[in-house]
N, C-alpha and C positions, 0 to 999 in steps of 0.2 A: 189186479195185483196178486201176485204170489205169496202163500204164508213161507215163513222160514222156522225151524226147528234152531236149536243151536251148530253152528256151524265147527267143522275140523279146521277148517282155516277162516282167516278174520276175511269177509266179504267185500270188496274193495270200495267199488260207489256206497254203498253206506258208509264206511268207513270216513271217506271223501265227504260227505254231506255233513256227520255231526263233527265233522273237527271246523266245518262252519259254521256248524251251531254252536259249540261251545265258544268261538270267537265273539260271536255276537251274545254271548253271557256272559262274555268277557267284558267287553266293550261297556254295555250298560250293566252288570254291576257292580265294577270297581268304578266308573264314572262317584260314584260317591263319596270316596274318596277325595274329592273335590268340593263336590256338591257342599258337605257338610261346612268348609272355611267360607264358602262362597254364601251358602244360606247365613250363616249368623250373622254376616255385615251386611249382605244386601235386606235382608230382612229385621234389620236391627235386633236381632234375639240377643236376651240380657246372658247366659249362659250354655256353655256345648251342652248341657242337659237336653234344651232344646232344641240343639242341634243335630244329637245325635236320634232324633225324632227322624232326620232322612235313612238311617239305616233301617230303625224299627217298620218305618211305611214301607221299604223294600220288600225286607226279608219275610214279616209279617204275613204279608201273602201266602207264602208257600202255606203256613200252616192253616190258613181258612181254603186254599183253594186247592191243595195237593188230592185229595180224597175226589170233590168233583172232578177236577180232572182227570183222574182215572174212570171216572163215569162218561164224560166226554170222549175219551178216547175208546170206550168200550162200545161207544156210540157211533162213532165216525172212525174210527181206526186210527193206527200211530201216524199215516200219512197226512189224512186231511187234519187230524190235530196238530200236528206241525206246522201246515199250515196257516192255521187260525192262532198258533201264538205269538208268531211272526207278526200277523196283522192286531193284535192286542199289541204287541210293544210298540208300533207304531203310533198307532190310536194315544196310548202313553204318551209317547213322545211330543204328538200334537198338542197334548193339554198343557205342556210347561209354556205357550206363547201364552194363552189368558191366564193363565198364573201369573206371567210377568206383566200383562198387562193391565192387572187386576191389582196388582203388588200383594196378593194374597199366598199366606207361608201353608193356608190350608189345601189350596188346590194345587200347590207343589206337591206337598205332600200328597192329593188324593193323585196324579200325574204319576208320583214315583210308585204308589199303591198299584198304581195302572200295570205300569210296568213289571211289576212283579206279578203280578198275577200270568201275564204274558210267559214270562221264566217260570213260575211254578208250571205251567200246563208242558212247555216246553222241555221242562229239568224230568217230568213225572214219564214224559216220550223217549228222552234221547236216553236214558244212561242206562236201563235196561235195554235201548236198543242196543247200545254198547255191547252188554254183557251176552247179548245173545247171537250177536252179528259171528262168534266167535269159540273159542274152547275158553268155557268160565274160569279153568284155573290163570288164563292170561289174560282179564280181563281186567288188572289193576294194569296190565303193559298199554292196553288198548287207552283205558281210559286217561292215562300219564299223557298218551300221545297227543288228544283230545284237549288236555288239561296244560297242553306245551301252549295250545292254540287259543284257549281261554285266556291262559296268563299274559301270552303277547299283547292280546287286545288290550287286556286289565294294566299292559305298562303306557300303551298306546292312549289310552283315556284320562289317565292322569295329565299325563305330556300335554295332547290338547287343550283339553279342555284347561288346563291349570294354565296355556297360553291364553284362552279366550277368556276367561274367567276370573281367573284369580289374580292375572293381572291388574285388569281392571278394578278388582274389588279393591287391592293393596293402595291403589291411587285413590279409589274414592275411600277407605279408611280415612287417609292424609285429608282430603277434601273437608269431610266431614266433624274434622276437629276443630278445623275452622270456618264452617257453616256458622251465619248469624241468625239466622232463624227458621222456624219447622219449615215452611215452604220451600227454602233451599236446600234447608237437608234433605225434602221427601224427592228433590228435583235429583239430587244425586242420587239418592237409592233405585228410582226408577228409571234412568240412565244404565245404571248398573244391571238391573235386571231385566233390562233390553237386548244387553249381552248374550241372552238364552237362544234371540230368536234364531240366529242363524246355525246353532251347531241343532240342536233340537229339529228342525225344518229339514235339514239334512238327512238326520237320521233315519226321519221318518219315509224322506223319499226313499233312501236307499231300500228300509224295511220291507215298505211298498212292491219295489223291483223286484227284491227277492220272493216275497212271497207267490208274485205273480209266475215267477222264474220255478220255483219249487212245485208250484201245481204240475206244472207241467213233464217234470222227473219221473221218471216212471223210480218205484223202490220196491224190493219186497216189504209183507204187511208182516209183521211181529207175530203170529196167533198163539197168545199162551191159554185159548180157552179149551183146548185138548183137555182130556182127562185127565193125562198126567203127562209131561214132556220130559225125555231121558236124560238128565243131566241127570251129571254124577253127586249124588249125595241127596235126590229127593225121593221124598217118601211115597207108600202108594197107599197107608194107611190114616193116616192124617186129614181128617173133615171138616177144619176149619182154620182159619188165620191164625189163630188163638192157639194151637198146636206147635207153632213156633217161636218160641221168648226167644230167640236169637233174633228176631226180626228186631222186636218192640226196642232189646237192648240195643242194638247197631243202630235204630233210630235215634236211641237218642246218644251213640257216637257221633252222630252225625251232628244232632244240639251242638256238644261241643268243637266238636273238629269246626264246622263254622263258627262259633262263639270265637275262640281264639284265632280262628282266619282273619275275622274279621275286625280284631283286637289287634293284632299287627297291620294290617294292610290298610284299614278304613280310618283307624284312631290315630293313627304314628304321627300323622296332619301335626293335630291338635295335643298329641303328645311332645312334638317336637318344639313347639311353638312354646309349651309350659319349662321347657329343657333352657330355653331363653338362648344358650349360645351357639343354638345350630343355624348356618348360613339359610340363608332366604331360601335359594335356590333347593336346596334339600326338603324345605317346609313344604315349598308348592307343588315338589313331585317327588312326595315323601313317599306314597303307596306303590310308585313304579319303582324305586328301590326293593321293597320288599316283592313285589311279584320281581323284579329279576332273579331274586335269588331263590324265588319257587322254578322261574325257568329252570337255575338250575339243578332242582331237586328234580324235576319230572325229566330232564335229560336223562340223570342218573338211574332212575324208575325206569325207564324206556331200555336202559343198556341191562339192566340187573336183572327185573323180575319179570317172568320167573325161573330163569339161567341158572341166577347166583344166590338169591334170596328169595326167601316165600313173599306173599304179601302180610302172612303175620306178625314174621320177622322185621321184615321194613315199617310196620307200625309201631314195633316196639321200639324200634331204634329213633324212629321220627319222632315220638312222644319223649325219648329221654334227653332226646335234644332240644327239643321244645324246653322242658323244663331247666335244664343249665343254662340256654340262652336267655331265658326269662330272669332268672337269680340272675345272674351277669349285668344285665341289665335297667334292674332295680338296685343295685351297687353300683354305680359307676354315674358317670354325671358326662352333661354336653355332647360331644359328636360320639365319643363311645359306647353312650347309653345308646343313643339311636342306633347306630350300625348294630346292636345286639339285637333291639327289635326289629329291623329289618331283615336280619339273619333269622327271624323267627320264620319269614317263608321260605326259607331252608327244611327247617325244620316240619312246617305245617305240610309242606309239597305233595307228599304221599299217603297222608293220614286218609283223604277221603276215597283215593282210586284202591284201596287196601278196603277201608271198612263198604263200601258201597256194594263191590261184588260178596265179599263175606256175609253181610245183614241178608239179601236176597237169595243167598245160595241155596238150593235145594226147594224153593217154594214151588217149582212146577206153574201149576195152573192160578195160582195164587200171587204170582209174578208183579202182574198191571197193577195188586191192589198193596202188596209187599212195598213196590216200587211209590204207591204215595205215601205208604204210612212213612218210608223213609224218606221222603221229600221232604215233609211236614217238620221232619226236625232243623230244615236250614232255618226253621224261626229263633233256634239259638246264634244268630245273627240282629236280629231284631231285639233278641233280650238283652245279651250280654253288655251291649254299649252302653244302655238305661243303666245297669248293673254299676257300670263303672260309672258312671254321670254321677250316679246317686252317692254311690261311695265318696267322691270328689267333689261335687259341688254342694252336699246336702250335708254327708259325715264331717265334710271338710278333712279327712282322709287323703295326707297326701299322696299327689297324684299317680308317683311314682311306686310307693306302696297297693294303692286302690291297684293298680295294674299288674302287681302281682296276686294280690287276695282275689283277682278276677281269672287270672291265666292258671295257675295250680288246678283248681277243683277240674277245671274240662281237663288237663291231662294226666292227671291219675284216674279220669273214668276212662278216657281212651285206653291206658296202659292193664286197664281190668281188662275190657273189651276185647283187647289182642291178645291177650293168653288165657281167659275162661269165657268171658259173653260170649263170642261167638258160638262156642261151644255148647251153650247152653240149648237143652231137650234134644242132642244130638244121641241117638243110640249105636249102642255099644253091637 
């Protein structure tokens, strides 16, 4: 394989390749989105506390596996680690049939752990391959396009799987109330959670295919272990990581940019559900509402920047809309409150293809390890949801307040971020 520098123009076969990996990030991480109404009844969990444990085993990963994987990748290069996170999300995938056959809520969780670990190695590959396939100041355009292709999957996983899944769960609820005794009831839960085998089993084949498919790709290799690589804005003076707080800051943009992604698209379920008067149909494919309307933020990313708007600008703007759709939202009641949070992935669309090249920019040779320290903050996906569980089930904090004391703090660090963090140890 060929190394590549940063490119004048965006490179096409790569190009081609991560807008299929970001589908397949799509696909299995908003699959949660489900997951969560699916685990409390099939697993009988007395509270979404415990439910929203399937986000925390997600996202949780990035943050213990983002660092090796930049070790691994420095090890076998961006290709074969592509790779092998293909064949880890399958491997995941595999483990949710003895989870159900096990009727154990641990080894789902250790299954979705799985899977994440698979997306960390994968997320810590693609998105600086993104940034370098191309000219880094349009590298929020590249990644919008990437993240058109992520979100489709993320409306396509709800759909499903809320066909295979949450249908079911809804009937056996009804069953269940009128269950005479624990044998019957365990007989419906595990009816229920036999519903896994066949979307799971799939996946994994498919996973399978492609990875077998992708060895075989020829791609150019990333090599940011040059001395110093000419992008615009990196230093030739600068001897360690630690030399850039723009980075550590934009990581943890990134905390929250997911925290609240995953506050509107992953919770709205179980938000909707607390709302009482929102149609069924809305509840079960509550999270493809909101990824449609990030589709159409990253349209709009794709047409705009950077033509018409910087990527800093378009951060400032996405975060101030975040925050009036959220007030909006926590005043209003029934199908209006929800369509505000659903409009919050409006809002969320552009926050992370903005902070992702900004945090990394100028790191040079420092890139592969820049690129995990910010991986590492999609753990504010894993926290943020506890966050609000706890506010809600623990404070007794209603639900619809907890959900604003939870969405505010991540976008006023965003709105720091996009007019001075990034900026920060940048010289004059």
């Amino acid at each position: 394989m060929t190394s590549i520098q940063p490119q004048k123009r965006t490179a096409l076969l790569p190009m081609v390749i991560c807008c299929a990996f970001f589908f397949i990030l799509g696909f299995v991480t908003w699959a949660n989105g489900s997951l969560i109404p699916f685990a409390k009844k099939a697993f009988d969990l007395e509270t979404d506390l415990q439910a929203f444990l399937v986000t925390f085993a997600s996202y949780i990963a990035y943050f213990f596996l983002a660092i090796p994987s930049s070790w691994i990748l420095k090890k076998i290069g961006f290709h074969n680690g592509l790779v092998v996170s293909v064949v880890v999300l399958g491997l995941g995938s595999l483990l949710f049939i003895p989870a159900a056959e096990q009727s154990s809520y641990g080894l789902f969780l250790a299954a979705i752990f799985v899977q994440g670990s698979g997306m960390a190695l994968l997320q810590t590959a693609v998105n600086p391959y993104l940034s370098i396939i191309g000219p880094i100041d349009s590298a929020a355009q590249r990644i919008s396009i990437a993240g058109f292709c992520n979100k489709t999957a993320g409306i396509i996983a709800p759909i499903v799987l809320g066909a295979l899944l949450l249908k079911g769960a809804n009937e056996a609820e009804a069953k269940l109330a009128s269950a005479a005794t624990e044998v019957e009831k365990q007989t419906i839960l595990d009816e229920l959670l036999n519903q896994l085998h066949t979307p799971y089993i799939a996946l994994a084949v498919f996973l399978g295919v492609f990875a077998l498919l992708l060895k075989f790709v020829k791609l150019p290799e990333v090599n940011m272990e040059e001395e110093e690589v000419s992008v615009k804005g990196a230093s030739t003076s600068r001897l360690t990581i630690f030399d850039y707080p723009h980075l550590f800051l934009g990581s943890l943009a990134i905390f929250f940019c997911v925290a609240v992604e995953v506050m509107a698209g992953d919770i709205i379920g179980t938000y909707a559900r607390q709302l009482g008067t929102v149609p069924q149909v809305f509840r079960d494919n509550a999270t493809a509402f909101t990824l449609g309307f990030m589709l159409v933020g990253y349209l709009i990313g794709m047409i705009t920047i950077p033509k018409f708007i910087s990527q800093q600008k378009a951060l400032m703007v996405c975060t101030s809309v975040g925050i009036v759709f959220t007030m909006l939202s926590v005043f209003t009641s029934g199908v209006i409150s929800f369509w505000f949070v659903a409009l919050l992935g409006l809002a969320n669309s552009l926050m992370w293809p903005a902070i992702f090249p900004l945090g990394i920019k100028g790191l040079g040779k420092f890139t592969k390890t820049g690129s995990a320290i910010m991986i590492m903050g999609i753990a504010g996906g894993a926290i943020w949801p506890l966050v609000y569980g706890f506010m809600k089930d623990k404070l007794h904090i209603d639900f619809q307040h907890a959900f604003l004391y939870a969405m505010l703090p991540g976008y006023l660090y965003i709105i720091y971020f996009a007019t001075r963090g990034h900026k920060a140890g940048a010289k004059s």
